[in-house]
C-alpha positions in Angstrom: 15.8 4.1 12.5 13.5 5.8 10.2 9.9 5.1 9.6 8.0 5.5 6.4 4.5 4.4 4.9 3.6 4.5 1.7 0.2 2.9 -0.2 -1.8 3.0 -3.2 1.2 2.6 -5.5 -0.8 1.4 -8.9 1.8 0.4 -10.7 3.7 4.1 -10.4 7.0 2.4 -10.1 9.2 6.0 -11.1 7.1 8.1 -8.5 7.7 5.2 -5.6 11.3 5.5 -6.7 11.4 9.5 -6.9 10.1 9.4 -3.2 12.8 6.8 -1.6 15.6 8.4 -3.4 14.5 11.7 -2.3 14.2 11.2 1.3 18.0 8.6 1.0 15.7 5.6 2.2 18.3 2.5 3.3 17.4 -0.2 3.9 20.0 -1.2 6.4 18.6 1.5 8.2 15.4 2.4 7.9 12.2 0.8 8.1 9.3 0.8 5.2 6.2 -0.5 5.2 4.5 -0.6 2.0 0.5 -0.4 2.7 -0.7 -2.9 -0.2 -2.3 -1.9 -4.0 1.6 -1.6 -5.6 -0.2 -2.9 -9.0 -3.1 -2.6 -11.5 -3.6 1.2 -13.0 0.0 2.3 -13.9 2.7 1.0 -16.2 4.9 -0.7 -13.9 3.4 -2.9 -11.9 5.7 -6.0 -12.5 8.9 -3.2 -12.1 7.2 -2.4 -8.5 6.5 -6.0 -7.6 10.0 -7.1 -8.4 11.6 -4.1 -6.1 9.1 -5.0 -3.3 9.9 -8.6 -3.2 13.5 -8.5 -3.9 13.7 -5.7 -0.9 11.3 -7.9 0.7 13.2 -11.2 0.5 16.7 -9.3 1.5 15.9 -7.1 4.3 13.0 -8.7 5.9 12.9 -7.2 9.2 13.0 -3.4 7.7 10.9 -4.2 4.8 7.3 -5.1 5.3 4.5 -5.7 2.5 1.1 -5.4 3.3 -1.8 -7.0 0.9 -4.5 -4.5 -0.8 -7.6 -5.5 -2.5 -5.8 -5.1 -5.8 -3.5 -7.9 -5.0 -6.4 -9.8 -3.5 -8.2 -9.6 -7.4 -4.9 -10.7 -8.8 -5.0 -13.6 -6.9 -8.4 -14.7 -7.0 -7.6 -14.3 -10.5 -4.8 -16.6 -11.1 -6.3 -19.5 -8.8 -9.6 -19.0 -11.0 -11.7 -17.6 -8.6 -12.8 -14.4 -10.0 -12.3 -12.5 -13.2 -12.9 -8.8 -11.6 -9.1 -8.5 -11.6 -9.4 -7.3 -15.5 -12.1 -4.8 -14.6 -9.7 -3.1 -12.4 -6.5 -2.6 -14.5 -5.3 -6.7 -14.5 -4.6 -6.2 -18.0 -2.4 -2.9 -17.0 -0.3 -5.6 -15.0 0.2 -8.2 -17.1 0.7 -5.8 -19.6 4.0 -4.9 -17.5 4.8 -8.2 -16.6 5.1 -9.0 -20.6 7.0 -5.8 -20.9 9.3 -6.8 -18.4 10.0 -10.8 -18.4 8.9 -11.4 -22.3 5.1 -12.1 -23.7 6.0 -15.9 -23.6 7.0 -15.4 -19.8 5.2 -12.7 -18.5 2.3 -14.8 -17.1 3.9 -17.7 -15.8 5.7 -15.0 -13.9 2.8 -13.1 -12.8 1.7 -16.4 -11.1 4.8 -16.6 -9.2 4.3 -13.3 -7.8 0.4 -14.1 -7.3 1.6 -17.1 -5.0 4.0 -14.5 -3.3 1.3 -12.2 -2.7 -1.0 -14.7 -1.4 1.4 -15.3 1.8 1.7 -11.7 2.7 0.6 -10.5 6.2 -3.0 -8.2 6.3 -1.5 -5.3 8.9 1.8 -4.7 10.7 2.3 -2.9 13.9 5.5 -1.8 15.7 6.3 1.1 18.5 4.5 3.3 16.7 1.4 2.1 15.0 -0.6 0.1 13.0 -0.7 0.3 9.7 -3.1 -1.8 7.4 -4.4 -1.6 3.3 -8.0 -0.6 4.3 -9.3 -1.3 7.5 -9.3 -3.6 10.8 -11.2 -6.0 12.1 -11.8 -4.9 16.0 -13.3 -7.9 16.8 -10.6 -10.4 15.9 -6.9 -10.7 17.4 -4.4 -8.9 15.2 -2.8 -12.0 14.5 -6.1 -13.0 13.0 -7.8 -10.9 10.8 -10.1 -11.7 8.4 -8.7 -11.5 4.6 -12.2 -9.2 4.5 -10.5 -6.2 5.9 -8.5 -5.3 2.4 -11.8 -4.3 1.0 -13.4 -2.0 4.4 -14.5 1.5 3.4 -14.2 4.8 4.9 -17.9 5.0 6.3 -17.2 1.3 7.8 -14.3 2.7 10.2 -16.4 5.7 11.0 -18.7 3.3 12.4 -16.8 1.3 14.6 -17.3 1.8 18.4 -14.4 4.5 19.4 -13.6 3.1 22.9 -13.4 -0.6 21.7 -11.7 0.9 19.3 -8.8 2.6 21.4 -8.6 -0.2 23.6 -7.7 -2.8 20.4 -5.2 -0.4 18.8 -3.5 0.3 22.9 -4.6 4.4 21.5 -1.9 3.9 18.7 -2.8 5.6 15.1 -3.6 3.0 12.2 -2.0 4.4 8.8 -3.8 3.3 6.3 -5.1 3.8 2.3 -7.6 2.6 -0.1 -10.1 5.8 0.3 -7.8 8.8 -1.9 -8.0 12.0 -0.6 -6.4 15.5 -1.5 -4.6 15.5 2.0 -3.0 13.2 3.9 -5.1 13.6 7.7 -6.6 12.3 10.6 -9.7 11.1 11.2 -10.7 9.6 14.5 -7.9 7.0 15.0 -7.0 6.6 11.2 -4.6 8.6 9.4 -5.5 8.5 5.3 -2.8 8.2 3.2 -3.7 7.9 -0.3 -3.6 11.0 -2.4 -5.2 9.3 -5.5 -2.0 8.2 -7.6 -4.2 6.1 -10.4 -7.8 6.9 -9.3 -7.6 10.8 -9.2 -7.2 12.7 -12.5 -3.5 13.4 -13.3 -3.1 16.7 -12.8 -4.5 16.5 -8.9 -3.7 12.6 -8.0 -0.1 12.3 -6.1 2.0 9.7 -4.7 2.6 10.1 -1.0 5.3 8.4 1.7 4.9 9.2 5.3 7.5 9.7 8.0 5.5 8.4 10.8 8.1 9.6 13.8 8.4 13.1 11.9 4.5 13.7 11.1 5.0 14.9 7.5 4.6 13.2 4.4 6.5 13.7 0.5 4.1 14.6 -1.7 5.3 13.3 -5.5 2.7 14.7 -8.0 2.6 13.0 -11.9 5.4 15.7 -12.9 7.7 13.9 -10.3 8.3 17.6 -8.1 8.0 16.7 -4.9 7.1 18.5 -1.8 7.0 18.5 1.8 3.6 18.3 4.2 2.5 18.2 7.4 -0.1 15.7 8.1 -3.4 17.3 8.9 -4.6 16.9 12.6 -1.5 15.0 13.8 
């Protein structure tokens, strides 16, 4: 079985697909995780929901779906709790979601998603790693972190004590996103894996999916060519 990791979608539903297709992802088969923040920014966020959950939903042991913060906004949103969600590309979403399911539909389905979001797990660990949207809380139990940790930034991680560190992650590599980079590497015990696809400008911000046994990632740029990389430090 294959594993790949891929985060920071942002509603770049024809780049996500690109990638899979490229690299013959199936499902039967292989194993994705997808790292949180698959809306807001981009076009197609309701096209990339509706994949995720239908994968989701039909494979769940090989498909796993990880909240980001962008999904967290959403759902503060819809439960009125917050109104950042429309500051940070909402109004791309629902804009898709209208596309998609009609303007008469396309919110009462954005909610049902919103629920569905709301009951997905914060990290996911198998033989391998750990993989996460943001960050870790070392001082809770796995199976009991705080919904806190979709937001935890770069210089947070940095700061964390390294042995505690190794001893809570049993020395395995957490994969994770949020902070975009030009490279997919290593730092300390995190591996960064968003290229920028919604944050950087076009002509530099990517879409990347990692094989985590092979220590390479796919690289798929705004023009949809995609290349081959090692992962830097691995």
């Amino acid at each position: 079985m294959r594993t790949f990791y891929i985060c920071d979608i942002h509603g770049d539903y024809k780049s996500f697909k690109r990638l899979i297709d490229h690299i013959n992802f199936n499902p039967v088969n292989d194993r994705l995780i997808i790292g949180g923040d698959m809306i807001n920014r981009g076009p197609e966020s309701a096209e990339m929901l509706q994949w995720a959950k239908k994968q989701h939903d039909k494979y769940p042991y090989h498909i796993h779906i990880l909240i980001g913060n962008h999904e967290e906004m959403m759902i503060w949103f819809m439960n009125e709790l917050s109104p950042m969600w429309m500051e940070f590309g909402g109004d791309d979403t629902i804009s898709s979601f209208k596309k998609v399911f009609g303007s008469e539909k396309g919110w009462d389905v954005a909610e049902e998603y919103a629920a569905w979001l709301e009951k997905l797990p914060l990290i996911y660990e198998d033989e391998f790693a750990i993989y996460t949207h943001a960050g870790v809380s070392i001082g809770d139990d796995k199976e009991n972190q705080s919904r806190d940790i979709v937001w935890i930034n770069h210089k947070e991680l940095m700061e964390m004590d390294e042995e505690l560190l190794q001893t809570w992650t049993g020395g395995k590599y957490i994969y994770r996103g949020h902070n975009p980079y030009h490279t997919i590497h290593v730092t300390g015990q995190f591996i960064q894996c968003d290229l920028g696809n919604g944050t950087f400008e076009e002509n530099v911000a990517a879409l990347a999916l990692v094989d985590v046994e092979q220590g390479c990632y796919y690289r798929c740029p705004k023009t949809g060519e995609i290349t081959k990389h090692l992962i830097d430090g691995l």
